[in-house]
C-alpha positions in Angstrom: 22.4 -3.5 3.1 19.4 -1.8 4.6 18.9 -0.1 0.7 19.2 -3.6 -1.0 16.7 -5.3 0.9 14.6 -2.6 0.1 15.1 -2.6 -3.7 14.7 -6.2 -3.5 11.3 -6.3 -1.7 9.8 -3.6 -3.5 11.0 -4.8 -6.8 9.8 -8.4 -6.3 6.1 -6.5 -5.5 6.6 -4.4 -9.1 7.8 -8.0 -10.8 4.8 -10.0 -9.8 2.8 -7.1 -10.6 3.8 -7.4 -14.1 3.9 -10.9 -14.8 -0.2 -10.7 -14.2 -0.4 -7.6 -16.2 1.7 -9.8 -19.1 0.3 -12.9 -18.4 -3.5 -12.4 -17.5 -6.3 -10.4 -19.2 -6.3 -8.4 -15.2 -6.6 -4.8 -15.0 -4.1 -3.1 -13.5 -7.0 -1.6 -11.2 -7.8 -4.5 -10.3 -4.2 -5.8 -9.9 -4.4 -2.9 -7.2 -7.3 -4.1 -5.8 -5.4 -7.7 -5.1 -2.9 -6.0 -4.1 -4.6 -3.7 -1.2 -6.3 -6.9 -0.1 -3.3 -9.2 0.1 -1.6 -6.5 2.2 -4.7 -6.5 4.2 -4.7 -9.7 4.9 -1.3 -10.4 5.4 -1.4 -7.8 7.8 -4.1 -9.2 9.5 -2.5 -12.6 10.1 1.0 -11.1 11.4 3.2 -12.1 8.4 3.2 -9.1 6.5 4.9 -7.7 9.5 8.1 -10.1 9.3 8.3 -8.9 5.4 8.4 -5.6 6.5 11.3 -5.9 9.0 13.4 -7.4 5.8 12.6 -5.0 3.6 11.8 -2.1 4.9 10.4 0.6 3.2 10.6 -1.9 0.1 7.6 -3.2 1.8 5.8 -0.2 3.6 5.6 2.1 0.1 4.0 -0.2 -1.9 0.5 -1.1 -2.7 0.7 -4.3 0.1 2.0 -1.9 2.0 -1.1 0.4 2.2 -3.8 -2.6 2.4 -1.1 -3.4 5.6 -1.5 -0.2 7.2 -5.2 -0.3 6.6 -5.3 -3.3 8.9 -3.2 -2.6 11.7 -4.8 0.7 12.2 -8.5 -1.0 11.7 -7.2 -3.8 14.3 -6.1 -1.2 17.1 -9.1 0.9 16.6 -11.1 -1.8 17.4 -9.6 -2.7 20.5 -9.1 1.3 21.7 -13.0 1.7 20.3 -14.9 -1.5 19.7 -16.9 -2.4 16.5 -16.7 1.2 15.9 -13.3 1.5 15.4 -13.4 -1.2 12.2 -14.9 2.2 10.1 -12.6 4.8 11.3 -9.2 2.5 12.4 -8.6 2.3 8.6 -9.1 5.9 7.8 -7.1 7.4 10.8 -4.2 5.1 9.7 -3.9 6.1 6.2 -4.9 9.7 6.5 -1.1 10.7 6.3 -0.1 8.9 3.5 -3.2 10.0 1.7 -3.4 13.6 2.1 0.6 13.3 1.2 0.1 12.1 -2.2 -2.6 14.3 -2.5 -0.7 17.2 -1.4 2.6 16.2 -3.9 0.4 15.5 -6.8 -0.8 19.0 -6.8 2.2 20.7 -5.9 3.5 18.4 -9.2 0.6 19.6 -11.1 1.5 22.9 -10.3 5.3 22.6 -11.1 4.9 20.9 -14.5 2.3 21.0 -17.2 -0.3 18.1 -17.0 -1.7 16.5 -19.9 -4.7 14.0 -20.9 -3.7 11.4 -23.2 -5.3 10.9 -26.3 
């Protein structure tokens, strides 16, 4: 059940995502952007929190996700470090995720052959 909730979070996410891409003249960079922010935000108020104990890693992985995990670790910086802590909290929080995809994408790059698009 725990794989369903998942699919079901993280596919809602991906379905809303493409309704604006269909449906508005938005970038998907700056769907991103609303993304990040709404996951900030959420996060900031407590509620993204109860989406994440439904679904999971449906919720975690994507782009919410991130903007989530951006403010909790801004949040607890600033109460470990003060008004300090609002610059690095993020950082520190999303440093594993980060140098993960940046890790995968080469070791991908390296595996297959990458190409520009024309």
């Amino acid at each position: 059940m725990e794989f369903i909730k998942a699919f079901i979070v993280g596919g809602l996410i991906c379905v809303v995502a493409q309704i604006l891409m269909d449906t508005t003249k938005l970038t998907p960079a700056r769907i991103l952007v609303i993304f990040v922010t709404l996951g900030t935000i959420l996060g900031a108020f407590g509620i993204y929190d109860k989406i994440v104990d439904f679904g999971g890693a449906g919720a975690t992985i994507p782009l919410p996700g991130f903007g989530n995990t951006l403010a909790k670790s801004a949040i607890k910086a600033v109460d470990e470090s003060g008004l300090l802590g609002a610059f690095t909290g993020g950082i520190t929080g999303a440093a594993g995720g980060i140098t993960a995809a940046i890790f995968f994408g080469y070791i991908m790059a390296l595996i297959f052959n990458p190409k520009t698009k024309k």
